[in-house]
GUPALO-859584 format. One line per 10 residues: number of its first residue (from 1); their letters; for each residue x negated, y, z negated of N, C-alpha, C. Coordinates in Angstrom, 1 decimal. Layout:
# residues N
NUM = A = X,Y,Z,X,Y,Z,X,Y,Z | ...
***
This chain:
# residues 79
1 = XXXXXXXXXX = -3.0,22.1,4.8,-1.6,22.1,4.3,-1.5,21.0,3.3 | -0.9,21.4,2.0,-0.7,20.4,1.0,1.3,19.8,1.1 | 0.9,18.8,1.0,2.5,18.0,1.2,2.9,17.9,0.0 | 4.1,18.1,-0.3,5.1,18.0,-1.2,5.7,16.8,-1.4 | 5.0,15.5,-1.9,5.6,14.4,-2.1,6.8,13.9,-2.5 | 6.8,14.3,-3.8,7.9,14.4,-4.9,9.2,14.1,-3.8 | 9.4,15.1,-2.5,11.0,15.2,-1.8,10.5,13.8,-1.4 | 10.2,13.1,-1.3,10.2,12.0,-0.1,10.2,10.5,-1.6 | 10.4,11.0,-3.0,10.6,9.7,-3.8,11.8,8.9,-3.3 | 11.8,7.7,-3.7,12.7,6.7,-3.2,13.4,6.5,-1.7
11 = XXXXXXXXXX = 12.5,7.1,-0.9,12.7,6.3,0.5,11.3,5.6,0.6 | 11.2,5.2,2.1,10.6,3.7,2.2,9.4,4.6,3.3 | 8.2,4.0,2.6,6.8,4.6,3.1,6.6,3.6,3.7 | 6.1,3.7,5.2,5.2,2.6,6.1,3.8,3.3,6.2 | 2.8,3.1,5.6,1.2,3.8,5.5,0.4,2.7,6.5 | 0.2,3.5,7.6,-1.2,2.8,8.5,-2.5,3.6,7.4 | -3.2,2.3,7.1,-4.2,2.8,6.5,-5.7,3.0,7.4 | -6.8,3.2,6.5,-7.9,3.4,7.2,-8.5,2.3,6.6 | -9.8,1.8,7.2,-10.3,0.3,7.1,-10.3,-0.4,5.5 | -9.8,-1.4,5.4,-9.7,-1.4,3.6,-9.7,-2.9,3.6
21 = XXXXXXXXXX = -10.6,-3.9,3.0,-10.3,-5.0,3.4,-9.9,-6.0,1.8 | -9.2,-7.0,2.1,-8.4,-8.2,0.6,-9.1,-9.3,1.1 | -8.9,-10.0,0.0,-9.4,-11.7,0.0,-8.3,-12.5,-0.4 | -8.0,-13.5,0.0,-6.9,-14.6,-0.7,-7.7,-16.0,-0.8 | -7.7,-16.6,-2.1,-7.9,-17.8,-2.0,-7.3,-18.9,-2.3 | -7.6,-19.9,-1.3,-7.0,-21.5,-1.3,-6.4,-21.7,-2.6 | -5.0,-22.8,-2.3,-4.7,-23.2,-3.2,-5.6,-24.4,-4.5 | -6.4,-24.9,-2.8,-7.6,-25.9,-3.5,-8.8,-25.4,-4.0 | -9.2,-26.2,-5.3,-10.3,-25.8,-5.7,-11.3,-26.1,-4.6 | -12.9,-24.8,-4.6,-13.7,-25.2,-3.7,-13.0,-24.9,-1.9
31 = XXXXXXXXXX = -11.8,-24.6,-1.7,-11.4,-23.9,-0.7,-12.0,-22.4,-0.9 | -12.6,-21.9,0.9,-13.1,-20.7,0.7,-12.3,-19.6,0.7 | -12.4,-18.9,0.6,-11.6,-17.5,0.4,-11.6,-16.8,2.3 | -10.4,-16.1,2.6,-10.1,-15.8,3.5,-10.0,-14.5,3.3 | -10.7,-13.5,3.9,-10.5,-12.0,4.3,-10.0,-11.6,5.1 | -9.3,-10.6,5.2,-8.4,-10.2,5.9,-8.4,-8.7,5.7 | -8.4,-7.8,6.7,-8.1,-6.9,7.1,-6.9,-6.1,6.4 | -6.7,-4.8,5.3,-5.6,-4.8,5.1,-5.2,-3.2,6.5 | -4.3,-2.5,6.9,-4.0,-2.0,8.3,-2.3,-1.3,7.3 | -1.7,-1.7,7.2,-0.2,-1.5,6.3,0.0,-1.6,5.4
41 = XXXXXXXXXX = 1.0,-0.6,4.4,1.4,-1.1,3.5,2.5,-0.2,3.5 | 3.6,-1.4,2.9,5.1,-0.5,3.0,5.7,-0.8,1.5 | 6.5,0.1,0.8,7.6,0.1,0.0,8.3,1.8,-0.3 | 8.4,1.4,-1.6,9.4,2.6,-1.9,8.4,3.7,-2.4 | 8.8,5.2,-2.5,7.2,5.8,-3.1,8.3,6.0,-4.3 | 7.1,5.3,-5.4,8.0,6.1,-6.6,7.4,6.9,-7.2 | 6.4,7.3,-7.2,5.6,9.0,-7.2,4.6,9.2,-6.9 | 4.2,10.7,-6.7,3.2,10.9,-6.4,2.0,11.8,-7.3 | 0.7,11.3,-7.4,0.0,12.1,-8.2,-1.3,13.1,-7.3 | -2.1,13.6,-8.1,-2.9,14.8,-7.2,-3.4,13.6,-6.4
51 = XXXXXXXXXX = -3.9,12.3,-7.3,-5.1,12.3,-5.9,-4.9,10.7,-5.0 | -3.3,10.7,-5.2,-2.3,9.3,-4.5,-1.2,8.8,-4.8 | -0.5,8.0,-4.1,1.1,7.5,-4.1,0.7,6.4,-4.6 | 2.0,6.3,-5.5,2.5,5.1,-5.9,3.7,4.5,-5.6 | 3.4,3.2,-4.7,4.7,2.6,-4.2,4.9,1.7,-4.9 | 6.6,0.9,-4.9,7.2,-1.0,-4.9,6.9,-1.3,-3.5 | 6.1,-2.5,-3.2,6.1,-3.0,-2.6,6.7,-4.5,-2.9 | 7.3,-5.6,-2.1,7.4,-6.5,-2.0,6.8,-7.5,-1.0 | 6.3,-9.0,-1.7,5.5,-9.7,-0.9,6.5,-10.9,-1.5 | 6.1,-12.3,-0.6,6.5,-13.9,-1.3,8.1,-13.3,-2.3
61 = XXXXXXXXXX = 8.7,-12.8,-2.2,9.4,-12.8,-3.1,9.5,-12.2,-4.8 | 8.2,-10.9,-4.7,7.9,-10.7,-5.4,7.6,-9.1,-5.6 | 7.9,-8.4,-6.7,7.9,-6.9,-6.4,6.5,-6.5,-7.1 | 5.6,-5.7,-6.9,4.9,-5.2,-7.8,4.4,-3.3,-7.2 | 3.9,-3.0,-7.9,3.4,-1.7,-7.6,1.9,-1.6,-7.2 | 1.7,-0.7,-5.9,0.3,-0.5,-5.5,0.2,1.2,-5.5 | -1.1,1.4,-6.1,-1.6,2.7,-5.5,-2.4,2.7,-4.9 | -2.1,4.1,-3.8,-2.9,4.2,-2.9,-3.4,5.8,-2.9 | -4.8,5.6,-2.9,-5.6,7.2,-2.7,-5.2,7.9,-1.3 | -5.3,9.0,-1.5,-4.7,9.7,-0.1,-6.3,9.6,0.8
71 = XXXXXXXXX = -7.4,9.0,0.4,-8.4,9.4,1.1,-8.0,8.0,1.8 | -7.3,7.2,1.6,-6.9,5.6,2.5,-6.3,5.8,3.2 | -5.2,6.6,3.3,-4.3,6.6,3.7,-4.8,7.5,5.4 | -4.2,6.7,6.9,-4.7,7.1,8.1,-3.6,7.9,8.7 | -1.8,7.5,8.2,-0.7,7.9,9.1,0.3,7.4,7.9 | 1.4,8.0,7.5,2.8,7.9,7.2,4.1,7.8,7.4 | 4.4,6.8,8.2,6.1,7.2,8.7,7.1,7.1,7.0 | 7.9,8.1,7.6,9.1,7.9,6.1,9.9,7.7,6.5 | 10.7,6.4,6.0,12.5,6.4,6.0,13.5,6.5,5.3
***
């Protein structure tokens, strides 16, 4: 069954993903880098293409856009 994205633009996507992991590093130089597990990602979908969503997410105060392949993606709640 193919999902029809497009109805679901501008409500708020909460995606449990499938194993996907990020890095953040220290403010200090020579500080090591921390990995972390990414599991969630939430914002607004502002479209959809054949082969993934494109959400706003916000983090720190900050808005930017992520895409996500549908082959990441594990579960979808919409609100």
């Amino acid at each position: 069954m193919k999902l029809d994205w497009n109805q679901f633009v501008g409500k708020t996507l909460n995606i449990t993903m499938f194993e996907n992991y990020g890095v953040v590093y220290g403010k200090e130089k020579g500080e090591h880098p921390t990995f972390y597990e990414i599991v969630f990602k939430t914002g607004k979908l502002v479209q959809a293409f054949d082969e993934g969503l494109l959400i706003d997410s916000n983090r720190e105060e900050k808005t930017f856009q992520v895409y996500i392949p549908y082959n990441s993606i594990k579960c979808v709640e919409i609100f």
